[in-house]
C-alpha positions as CSV (number, residue, x, y, z in Angstrom):
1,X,-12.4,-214.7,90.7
2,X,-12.3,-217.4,93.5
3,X,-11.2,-216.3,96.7
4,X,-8.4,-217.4,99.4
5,X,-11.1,-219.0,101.4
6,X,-12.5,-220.9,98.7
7,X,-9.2,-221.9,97.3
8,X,-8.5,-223.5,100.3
9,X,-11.4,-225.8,100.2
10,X,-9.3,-227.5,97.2
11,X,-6.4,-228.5,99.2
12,X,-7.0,-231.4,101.5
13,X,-5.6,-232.6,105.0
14,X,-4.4,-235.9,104.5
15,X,-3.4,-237.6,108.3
16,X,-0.1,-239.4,108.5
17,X,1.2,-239.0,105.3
18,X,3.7,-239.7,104.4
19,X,4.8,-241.3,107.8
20,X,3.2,-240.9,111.2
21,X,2.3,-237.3,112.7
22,X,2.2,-235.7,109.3
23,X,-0.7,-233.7,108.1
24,X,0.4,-233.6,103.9
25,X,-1.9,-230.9,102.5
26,X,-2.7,-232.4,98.7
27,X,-3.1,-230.1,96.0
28,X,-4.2,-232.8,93.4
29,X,-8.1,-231.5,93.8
30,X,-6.6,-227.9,92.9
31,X,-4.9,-228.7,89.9
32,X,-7.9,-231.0,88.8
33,X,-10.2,-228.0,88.9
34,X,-9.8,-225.6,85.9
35,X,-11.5,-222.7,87.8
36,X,-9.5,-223.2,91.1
37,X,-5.9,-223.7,89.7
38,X,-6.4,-220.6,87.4
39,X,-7.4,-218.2,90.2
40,X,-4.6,-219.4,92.4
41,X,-2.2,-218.9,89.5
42,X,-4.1,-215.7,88.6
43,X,-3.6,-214.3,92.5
44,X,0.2,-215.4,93.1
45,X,1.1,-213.8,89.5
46,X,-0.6,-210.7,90.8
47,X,1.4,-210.9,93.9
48,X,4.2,-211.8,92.2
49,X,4.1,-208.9,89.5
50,X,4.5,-206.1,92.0
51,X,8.2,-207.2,92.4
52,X,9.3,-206.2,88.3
53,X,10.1,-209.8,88.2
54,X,12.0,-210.1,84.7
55,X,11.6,-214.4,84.9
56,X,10.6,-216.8,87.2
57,X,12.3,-220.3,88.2
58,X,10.5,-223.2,89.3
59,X,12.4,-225.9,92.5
60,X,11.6,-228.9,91.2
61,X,9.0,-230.7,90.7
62,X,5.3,-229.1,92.0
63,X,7.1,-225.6,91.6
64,X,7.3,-226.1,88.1
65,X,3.8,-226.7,87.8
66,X,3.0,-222.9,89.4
67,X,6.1,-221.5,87.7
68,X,5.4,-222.5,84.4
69,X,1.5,-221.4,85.0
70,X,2.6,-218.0,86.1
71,X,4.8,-217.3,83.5
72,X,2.7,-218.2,80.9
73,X,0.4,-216.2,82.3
74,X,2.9,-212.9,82.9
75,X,4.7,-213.6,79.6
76,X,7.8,-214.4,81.2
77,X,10.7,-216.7,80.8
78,X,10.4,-219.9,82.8
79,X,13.6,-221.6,84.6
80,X,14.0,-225.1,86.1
81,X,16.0,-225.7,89.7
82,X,16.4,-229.1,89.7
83,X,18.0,-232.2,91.8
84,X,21.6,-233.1,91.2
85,X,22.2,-235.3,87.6
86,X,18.8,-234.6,86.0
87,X,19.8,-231.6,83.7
88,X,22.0,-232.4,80.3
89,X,23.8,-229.3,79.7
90,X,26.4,-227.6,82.4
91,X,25.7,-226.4,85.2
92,X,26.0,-224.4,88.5
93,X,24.9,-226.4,91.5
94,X,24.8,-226.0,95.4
95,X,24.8,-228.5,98.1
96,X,22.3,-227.8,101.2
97,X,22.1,-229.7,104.6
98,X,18.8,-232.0,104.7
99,X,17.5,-233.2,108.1
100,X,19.9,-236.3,107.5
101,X,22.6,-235.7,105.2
102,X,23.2,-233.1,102.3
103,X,21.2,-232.6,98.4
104,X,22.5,-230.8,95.7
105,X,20.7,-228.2,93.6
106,X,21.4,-227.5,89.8
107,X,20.6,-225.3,86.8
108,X,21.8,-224.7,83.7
109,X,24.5,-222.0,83.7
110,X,23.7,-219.5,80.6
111,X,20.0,-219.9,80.9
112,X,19.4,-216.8,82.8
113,X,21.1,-213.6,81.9
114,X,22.7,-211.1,84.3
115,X,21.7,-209.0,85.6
116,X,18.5,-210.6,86.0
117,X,15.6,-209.8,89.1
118,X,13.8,-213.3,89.4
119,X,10.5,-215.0,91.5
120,X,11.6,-218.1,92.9
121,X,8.4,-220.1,93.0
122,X,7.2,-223.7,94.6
123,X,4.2,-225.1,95.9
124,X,4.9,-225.1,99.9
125,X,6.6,-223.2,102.1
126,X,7.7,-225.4,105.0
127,X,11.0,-225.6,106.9
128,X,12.9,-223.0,103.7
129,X,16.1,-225.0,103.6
130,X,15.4,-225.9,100.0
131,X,14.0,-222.5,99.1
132,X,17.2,-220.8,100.7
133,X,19.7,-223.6,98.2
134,X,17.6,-222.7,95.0
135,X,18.0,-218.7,95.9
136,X,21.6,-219.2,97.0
137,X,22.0,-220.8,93.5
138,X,20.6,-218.6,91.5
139,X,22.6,-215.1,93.7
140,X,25.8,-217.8,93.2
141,X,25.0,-216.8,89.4
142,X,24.4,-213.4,90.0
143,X,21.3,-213.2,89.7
144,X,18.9,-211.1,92.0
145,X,15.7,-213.1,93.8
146,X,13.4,-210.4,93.9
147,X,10.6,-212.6,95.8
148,X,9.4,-215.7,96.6
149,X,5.8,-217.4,96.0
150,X,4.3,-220.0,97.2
151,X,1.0,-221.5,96.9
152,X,0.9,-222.2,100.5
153,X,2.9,-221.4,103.5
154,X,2.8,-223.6,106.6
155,X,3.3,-221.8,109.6
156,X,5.3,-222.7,112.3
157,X,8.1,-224.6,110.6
158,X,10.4,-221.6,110.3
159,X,10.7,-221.7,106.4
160,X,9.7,-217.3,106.5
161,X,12.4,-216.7,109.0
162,X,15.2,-218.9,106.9
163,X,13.7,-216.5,103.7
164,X,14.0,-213.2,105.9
165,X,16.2,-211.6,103.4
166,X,13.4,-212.4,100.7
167,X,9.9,-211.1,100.4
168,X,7.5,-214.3,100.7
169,X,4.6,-214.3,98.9
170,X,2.2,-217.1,100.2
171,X,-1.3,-217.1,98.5
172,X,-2.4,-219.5,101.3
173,X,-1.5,-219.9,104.7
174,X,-1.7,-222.6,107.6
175,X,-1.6,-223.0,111.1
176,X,0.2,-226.9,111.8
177,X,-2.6,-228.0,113.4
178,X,-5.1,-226.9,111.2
């Protein structure tokens, strides 16, 4: 199986995206390679599996690409977190503070039984804020965030230390100026 250093060769630095003085890291070459995305689901479901996860819930919308992957892979439920209005059935939601402003998160209530032990799951780890709403959410609905994965962690934004009550599970780490 592909390693962490090889992995990383799939994800590319892309300068000033989307506005000036951003490095984006693009996972599009990762997901377009069969070999690559199914080692890095392969490793963050083995990370992930250590926790006696009973589900995992994707943050909308590149987490549900690794959430679904993983579950299907574990044999484990799959839940959407999704922005406000997009889900037809009732819901729980939570508002969070952006950089300017407030979002809400949803999810359907009566999806996911209680007492539940859950992976919360999305592609990057940056700043945490909406990591922390979508594990608020789902504790709000009593159920228990065992971990968090992500495919890659950028370090330096804080998001680990907004998660400190959660153990994060990053397959792939960088430094911001890497």
């Amino acid at each position: 199986m592909m390693n962490t250093a090889a992995l990383k060769s799939y994800i590319h630095a892309v300068e000033n995206f989307p506005k000036p003085g951003i490095r984006f890291r693009d996972i599009t070459p990762l997901l377009a390679a069969p070999e690559a995305f199914m080692a890095a689901i392969t490793h963050m479901a083995d990370a992930t599996s250590a926790h006696d996860v009973q589900a995992l819930v994707g943050i909308e919308a590149r987490g549900f690409i690794f959430a679904s992957a993983m579950a299907q892979h574990m044999q484990l439920p799959f839940f959407l977190v999704r922005k406000a209005g997009k889900l037809p059935r009732t819901t729980a939601s939570i508002e969070y503070a952006l950089e300017y402003g407030t979002d809400r998160l949803e999810i359907h209530l009566g999806d996911i039984q209680q007492p539940m032990k859950v992976a919360l799951v999305d592609d990057v780890l940056a700043t945490g804020g909406t990591a922390n709403a979508a594990a608020g959410l789902l504790e709000q609905c009593g159920v228990e965030v065992a971990c968090t994965s992500f495919l890659m962690e950028l370090n330096g934004l804080g998001g680990r230390a907004v998660l400190n009550k959660y153990p994060v599970l990053p397959l792939l780490q960088y430094e911001l100026e890497e």
